[in-house]
C-alpha positions in Angstrom: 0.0 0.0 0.0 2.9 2.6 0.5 3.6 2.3 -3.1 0.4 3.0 -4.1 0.3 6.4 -1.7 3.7 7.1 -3.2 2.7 6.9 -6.5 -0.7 9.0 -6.0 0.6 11.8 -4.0 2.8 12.6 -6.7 -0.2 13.7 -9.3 -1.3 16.9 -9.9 -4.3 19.1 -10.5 -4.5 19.5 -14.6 -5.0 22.7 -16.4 -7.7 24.1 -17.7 -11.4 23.0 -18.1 -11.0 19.8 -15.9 -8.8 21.9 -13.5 -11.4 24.4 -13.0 -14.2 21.2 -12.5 -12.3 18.9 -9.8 -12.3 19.4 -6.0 -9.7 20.6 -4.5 -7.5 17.4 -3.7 -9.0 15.7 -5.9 -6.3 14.1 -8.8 -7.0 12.9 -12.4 -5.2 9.6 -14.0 -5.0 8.2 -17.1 -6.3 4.7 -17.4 -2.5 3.4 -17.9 -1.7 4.8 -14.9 -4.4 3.2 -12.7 -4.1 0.1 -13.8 0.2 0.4 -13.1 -0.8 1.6 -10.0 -3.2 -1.7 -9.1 -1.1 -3.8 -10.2 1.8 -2.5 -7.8 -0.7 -2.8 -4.9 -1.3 -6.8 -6.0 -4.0 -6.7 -8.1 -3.5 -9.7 -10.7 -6.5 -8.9 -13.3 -6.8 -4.9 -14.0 -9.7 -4.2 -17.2 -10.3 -0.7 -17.4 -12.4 1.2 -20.1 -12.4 4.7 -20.7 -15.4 6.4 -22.7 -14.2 7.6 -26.2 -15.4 11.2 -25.9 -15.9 11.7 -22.0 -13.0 11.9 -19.1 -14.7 8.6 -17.8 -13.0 5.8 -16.6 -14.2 2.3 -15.1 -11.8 0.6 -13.7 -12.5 -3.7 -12.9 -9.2 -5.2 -10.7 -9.4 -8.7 -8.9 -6.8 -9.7 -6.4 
């Protein structure tokens, strides 16, 4: 699990338009790096699917 807080608290808040929608403390990730970041923490099976034209990701890990 430290990994995994390691890796996280080292994001940022992104610029513009999403920038001005998150809460503060609240990071972004790209699919690619939440499924890096599962898999660190032991997660065997990591599916993720991100929608083609909105910032939404779904995320699917199985220890």
């Amino acid at each position: 699990m430290g990994l995994f807080k390691k890796y996280v608290n080292q994001t940022r808040k992104p610029e513009g338009f999403l920038g001005k929608m998150m809460i503060d403390g609240m990071k972004c990730y790209t699919p690619e790096q939440l499924e890096t970041a599962l898999k660190s923490a032991g997660f065997a099976q990591v599916t993720s699917l991100h929608h083609p034209k909105k910032p939404w990701i779904t995320v699917i890990a199985k220890k």
